[in-house]
N, C-alpha and C positions, 0 to 999 in steps of 0.2 A: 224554694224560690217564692211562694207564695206568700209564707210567714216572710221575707226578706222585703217582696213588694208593699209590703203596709205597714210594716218599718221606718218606711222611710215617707211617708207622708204621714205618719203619727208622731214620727220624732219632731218636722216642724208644724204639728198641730199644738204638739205639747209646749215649743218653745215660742208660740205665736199667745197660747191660753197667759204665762208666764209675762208675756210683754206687756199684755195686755194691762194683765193687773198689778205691774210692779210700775215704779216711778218713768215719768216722761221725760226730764233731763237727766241723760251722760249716764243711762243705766245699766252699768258695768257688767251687772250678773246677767241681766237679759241679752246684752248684744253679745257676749261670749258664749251664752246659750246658743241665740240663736244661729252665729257663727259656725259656732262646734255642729247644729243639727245641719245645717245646710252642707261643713266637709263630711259628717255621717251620710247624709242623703247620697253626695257623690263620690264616696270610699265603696256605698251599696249598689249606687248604679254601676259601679264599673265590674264589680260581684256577678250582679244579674248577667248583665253583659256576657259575663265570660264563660256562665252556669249554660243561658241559653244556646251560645257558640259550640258549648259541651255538649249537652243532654239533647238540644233539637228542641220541636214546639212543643205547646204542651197547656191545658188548661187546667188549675186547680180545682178543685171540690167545691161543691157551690155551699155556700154560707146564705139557707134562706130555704124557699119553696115556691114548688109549682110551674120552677122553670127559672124564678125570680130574685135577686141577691146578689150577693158577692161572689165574683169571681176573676183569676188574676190570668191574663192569658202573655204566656211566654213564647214571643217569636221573635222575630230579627226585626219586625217594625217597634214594637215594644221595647226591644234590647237599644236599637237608635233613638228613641224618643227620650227612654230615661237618662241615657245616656247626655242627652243633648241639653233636655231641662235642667240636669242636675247642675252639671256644669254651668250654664249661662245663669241659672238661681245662686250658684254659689259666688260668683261670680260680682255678680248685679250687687248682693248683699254686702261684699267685704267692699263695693264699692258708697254703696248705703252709709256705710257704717260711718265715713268718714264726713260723704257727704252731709247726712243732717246733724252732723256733730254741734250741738250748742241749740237746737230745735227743742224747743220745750214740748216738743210731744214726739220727740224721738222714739220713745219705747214703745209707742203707740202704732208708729209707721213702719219700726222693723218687726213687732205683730203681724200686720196686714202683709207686710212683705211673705213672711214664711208660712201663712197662712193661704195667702193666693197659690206660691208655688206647691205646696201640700196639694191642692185640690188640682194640680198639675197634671203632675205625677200620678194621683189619684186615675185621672182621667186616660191617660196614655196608658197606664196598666189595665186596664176593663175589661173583662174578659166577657162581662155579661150588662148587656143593654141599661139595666138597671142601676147596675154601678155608673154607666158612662154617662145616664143620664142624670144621675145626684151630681157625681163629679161634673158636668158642664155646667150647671145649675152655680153649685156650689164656685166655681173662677170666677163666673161673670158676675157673681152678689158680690164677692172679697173684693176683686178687682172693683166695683163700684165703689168700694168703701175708698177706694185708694187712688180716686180719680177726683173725690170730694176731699181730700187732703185738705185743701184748700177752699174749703165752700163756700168762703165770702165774698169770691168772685165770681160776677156774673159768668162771664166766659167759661170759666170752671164749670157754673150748675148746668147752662147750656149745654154743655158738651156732653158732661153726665148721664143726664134728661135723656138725651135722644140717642144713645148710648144703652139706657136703660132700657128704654120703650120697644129698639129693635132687637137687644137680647132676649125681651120676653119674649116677641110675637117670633124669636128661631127657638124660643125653650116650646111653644106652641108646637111647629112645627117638626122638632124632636121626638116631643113628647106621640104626638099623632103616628109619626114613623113607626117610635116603638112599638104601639097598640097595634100597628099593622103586621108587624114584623110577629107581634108574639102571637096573635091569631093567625097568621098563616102558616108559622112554622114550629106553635105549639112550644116554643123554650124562649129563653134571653139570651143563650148560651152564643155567642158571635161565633166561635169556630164551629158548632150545629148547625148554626146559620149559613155559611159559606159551606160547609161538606154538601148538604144537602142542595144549593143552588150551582153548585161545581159537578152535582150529581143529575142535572135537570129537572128537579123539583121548581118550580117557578108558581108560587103558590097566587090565589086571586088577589089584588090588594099590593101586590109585590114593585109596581110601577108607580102607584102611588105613593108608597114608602120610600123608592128612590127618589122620586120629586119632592116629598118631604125633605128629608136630607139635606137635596140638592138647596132649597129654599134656605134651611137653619145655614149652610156651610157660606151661601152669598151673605147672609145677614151678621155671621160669625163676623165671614174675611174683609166686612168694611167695602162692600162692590157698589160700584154706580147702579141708584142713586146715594144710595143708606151710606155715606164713605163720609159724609163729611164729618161724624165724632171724632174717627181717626183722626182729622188732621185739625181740629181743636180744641185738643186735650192739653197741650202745651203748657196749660197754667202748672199741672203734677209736675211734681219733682221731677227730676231727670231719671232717678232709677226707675221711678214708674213708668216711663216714656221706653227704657230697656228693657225691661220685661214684660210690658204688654205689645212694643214691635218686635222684641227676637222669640217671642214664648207665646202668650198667652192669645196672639192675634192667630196664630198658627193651628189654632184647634180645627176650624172648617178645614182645614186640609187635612188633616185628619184623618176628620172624621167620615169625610170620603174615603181617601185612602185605607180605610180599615172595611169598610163596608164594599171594596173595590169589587168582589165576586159580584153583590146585588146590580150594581150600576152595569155590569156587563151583560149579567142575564136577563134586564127589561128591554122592551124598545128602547131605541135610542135618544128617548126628547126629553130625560133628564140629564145625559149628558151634554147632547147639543147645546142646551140653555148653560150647564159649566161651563163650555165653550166659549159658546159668543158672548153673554154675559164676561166672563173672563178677561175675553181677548178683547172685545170695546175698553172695557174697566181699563187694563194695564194701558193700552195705547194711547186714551187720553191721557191716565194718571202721568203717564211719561210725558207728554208735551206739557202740561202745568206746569209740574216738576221742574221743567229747566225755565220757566218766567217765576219762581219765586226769588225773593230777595233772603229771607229770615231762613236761617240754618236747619232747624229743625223742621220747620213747616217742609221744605223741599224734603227731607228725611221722612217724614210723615206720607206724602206724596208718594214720596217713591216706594212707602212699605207699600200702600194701595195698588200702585200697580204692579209690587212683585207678589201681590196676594194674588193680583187677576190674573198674572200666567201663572200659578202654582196651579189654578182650577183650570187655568187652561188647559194644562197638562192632563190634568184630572180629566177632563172632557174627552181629552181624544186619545185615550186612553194609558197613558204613559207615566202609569203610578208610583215605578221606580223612580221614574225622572222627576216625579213630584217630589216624592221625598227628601231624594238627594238636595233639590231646590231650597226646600223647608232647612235645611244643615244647614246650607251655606247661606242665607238667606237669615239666619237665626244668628249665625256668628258674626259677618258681617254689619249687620244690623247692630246689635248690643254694641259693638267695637266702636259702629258711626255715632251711636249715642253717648255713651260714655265720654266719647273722646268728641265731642263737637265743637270745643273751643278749636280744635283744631282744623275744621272743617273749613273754619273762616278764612284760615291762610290761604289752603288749598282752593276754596275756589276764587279768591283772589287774584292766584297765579292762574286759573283759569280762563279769568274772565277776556283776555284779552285773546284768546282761542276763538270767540263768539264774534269776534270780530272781521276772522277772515273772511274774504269775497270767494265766494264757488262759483263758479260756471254749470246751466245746466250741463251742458255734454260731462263735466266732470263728475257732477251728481251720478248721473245715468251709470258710467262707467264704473263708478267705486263700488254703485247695487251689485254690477256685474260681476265682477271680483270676488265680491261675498259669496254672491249666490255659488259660483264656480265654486269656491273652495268647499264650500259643503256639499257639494255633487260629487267633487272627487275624491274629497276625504272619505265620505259618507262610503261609495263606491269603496275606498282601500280596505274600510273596515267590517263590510258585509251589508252595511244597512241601505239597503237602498226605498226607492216609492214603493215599490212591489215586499218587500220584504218588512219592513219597520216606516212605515211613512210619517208615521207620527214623528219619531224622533228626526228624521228629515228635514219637517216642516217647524219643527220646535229649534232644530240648528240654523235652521235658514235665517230665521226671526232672531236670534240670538248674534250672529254675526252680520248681519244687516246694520246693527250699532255701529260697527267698526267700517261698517263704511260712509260715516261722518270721517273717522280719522284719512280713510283713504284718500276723501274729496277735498280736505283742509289744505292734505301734501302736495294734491296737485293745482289749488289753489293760491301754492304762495309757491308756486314756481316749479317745487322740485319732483319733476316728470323723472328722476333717474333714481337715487338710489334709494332716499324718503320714501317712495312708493315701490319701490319693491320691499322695502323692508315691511313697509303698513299692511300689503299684500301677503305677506311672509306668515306677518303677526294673524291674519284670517285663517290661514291654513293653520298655522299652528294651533287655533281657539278650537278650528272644529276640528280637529284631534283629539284636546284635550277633552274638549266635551264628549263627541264617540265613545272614547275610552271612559268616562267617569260611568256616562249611560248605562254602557255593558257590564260595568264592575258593580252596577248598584242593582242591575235584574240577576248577575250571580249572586249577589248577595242576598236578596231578596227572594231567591226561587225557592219555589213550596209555601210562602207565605204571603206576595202581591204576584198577581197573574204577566204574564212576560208581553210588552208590547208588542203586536203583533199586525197583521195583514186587517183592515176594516172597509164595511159598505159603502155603498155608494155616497148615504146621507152623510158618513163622517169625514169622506173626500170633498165633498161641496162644502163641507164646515171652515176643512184644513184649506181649501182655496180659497173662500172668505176672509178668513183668519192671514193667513200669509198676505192678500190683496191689501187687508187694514195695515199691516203694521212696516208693510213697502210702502206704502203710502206718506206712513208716521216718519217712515226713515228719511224722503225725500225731505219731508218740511223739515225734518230736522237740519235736512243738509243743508236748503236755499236758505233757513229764514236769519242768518247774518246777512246776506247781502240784502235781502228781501225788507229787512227791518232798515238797516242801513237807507234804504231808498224812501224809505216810512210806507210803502205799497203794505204792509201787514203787522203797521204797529194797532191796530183798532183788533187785529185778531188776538195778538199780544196779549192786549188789556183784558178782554172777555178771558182768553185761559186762565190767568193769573187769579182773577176771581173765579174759576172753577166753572166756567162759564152759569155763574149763579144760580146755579142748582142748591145749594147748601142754603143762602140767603131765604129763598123760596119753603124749603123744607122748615126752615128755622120759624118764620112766621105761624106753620102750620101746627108745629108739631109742639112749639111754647112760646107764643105770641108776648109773652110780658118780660120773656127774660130775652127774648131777640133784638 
């Protein structure tokens, strides 16, 4: 499995070296190349997948010393990652291919394509800190190359620039982590690392390496402030915009997720900050989100705040539910991209939805509804505040959305069957949600810790957290009628520009290209 694991990010190193140096227009040999290594890549991950569903977990033989090197570590979060990359990588490319068809540096960009996702895969497979820290290194250089595609425009270097500057200062605090990690527990070895902190070894230095982490994974996932590269990157091609929102933006979750033992056995105030940090991030990201005008900028948006509840998730402890999030959130995403001419119809037909008039009392009511239905679902299915809170409070927030639809139905009248149905549709969500949770902690047991019963501190977090994002549900609900009156078009205007956080950053951070 090990020889299988570098296989597949050498096949497209090999056919990234090839692209490179063969011709930029219509280069037949290399885009079949690189084609064939990307269905190689995902004909291996479905192998791996199915080796480790067999054999169980498992760490290779280390390639190095001292603790330090290579090695490939086979679990079911590694068997879902490759799985996931390969796919969305092969994917993106066959859509590449057609895309820059006639791009006089075509062979140059499907290079950089199979070269990012190489350092992917590299990275998801890491069995030993050392690897994972070349491999995070190594995405976020390729991906820079592939973000200045276009480097004669401003906007482009911009976005680049600050893009760059925050990847170093998480390679910083990566890098820091590991040194802590490897002096406290004497190896690189990640599954060492967790035996022995699953074992109550909690070495000095060990609280600070999860605050490390926790720092690289906010600076990875694009969180308020650092968010605005994410969302103007726009100049890149379209496939670069798919695989840096469904792929490569997904490392900080990660890379949590894989270190998920550490984060449990320190105090809690590197998670609290995944938390709140998170859950601020997602909450705004979602009000912007619905005042932009421009297709992808909302896309962009909206990865931002589905990165801030992935760590939200992360925060309060619910790493199955993180992961799970990261899939569908990876697929989704590529699909909105890809297909974004389409988006335009869609919210089109939308747009006359933003229209309707709510009544507070209807608002109120619709919260209620939501809330109810994941108290009782939650209740059918075992999970309750006492038992799993976390996923509780992660349903609650998750169906809370849906009580925009419930409040529209009773705002254009239909008190009878509309809103039973809308109500219906709540119950049914946090069913299906329940069920996905538990099927991703079977899936996951023996290799992410099972969400479970938490302190006091991560009860005040989860009440925070839910307070913010009831809050975001309401304005979501009033602000048609609310804008309609103009009482909150000046709020409007401030979100849309990000309430000028980015503009501010932008002066600081490269004052001649802002």
């Amino acid at each position: 499995m090990s020889l299988l694991a570098y296989l597949l990010p050498l096949s497209l190193f090999a056919a990234a070296l090839v692209c490179f140096a063969g011709p930029g227009l219509r280069p037949r040999r290399s885009l079949a190349l690189v084609e064939g290594a990307a269905l190689l890549a995902l004909a291996g991950a479905v192998l791996f997948a199915t080796l480790a569903a067999t054999y169980g977990a498992t760490t290779s033989a280390l390639i190095g010393a001292n603790g330090l090197g290579l090695q490939v570590r086979v679990d079911a979060l590694s068997a879902v990652m490759v799985l996931l990359v390969a796919f969305v990588g092969w994917v993106v490319i066959r859509y590449a291919r057609t895309y820059m068809d006639g791009d006089a540096r075509q062979g140059a960009f499907m290079g950089g394509l199979a070269l990012t996702l190489g350092f992917v895969l590299l990275l998801v497979t890491s069995g030993n800190i050392a690897q994972l820290v070349l491999a995070w290194i190594g995405t976020s250089l390729s991906l820079h190359r592939l973000l200045l595609f276009y480097g004669d425009r401003p906007t482009a270097r911009l976005a680049a620039t600050k893009k760059f500057l925050f990847a170093r200062t998480g390679d910083v605090f990566l890098i820091s982590a590991a040194i802590l990690l490897v002096q406290g527990f004497g190896t690189g070895e990640i599954a060492a690392i967790s035996a022995a902190l699953q074992a109550g070894e909690v070495p000095v230095g060990a609280g600070w390496a999860a605050f490390c982490l926790a720092v690289a994974a906010l600076l990875k996932s694009a969180q308020f402030p650092t968010h605005g590269w994410l969302t103007e990157v726009m100049d890149a091609p379209t496939p670069v915009s798919a695989l840096l929102h469904a792929g490569v933006i997904n490392a900080g979750g990660f890379l949590v997720i894989r270190f998920a033992d550490l984060f449990l056995a320190v105090p809690g105030f590197a998670m609290g900050m995944l938390a709140i940090v998170g859950g601020l991030t997602a909450a705004l990201a979602s009000l912007v989100m619905l005042t932009q005008t421009a297709v992808k900028s909302a896309l962009a948006w909206s990865t931002v705040a589905q990165m801030g509840f992935m760590l939200l998730q992360c925060g309060l402890g619910a790493f199955p539910a993180a992961l799970l999030h990261i899939v569908a959130h990876s697929l989704y995403k590529a699909h909105a991209f890809l297909g974004s001419g389409s988006v335009v119809d869609l919210a089109r037909a939308r747009l006359g939805h933003r229209l309707a008039r709510v009544r507070p009392g209807d608002a109120a009511l619709s919260l209620a509804v939501a809330l109810s239905a994941v108290g009782l679902t939650g209740w059918a299915f075992g999970v309750t505040l006492d038992s799993k809170p976390a996923l509780v409070v992660l349903a609650a927030v998750l169906v809370l959305g849906l009580g925009h639809l419930v409040a529209l139905a009773m705002g254009q009248g239909a008190r009878g069957p509309l809103v039973i149905r809308a109500s219906l549709v709540s119950f049914g969500l946090a069913a299906l949600y329940f069920a996905l949770q538990l099927g991703a902690e079977a899936l996951t047991a023996g290799t992410l810790p099972e969400t479970g019963a938490v302190g006091a501190g991560q009860q005040a977090v989860m009440g925070f957290v839910l307070l913010v994002f009831a809050a975001t549900a309401a304005i979501q609900v009033l602000a048609p009628v609310r804008l309609a009156e103009g009482r909150w078009r000046p709020l409007a205007t401030h979100l849309r520009h990000g309430l000028y956080v980015t503009p501010v950053l932008n002066r600081l951070i490269a004052p001649k290209l802002a």
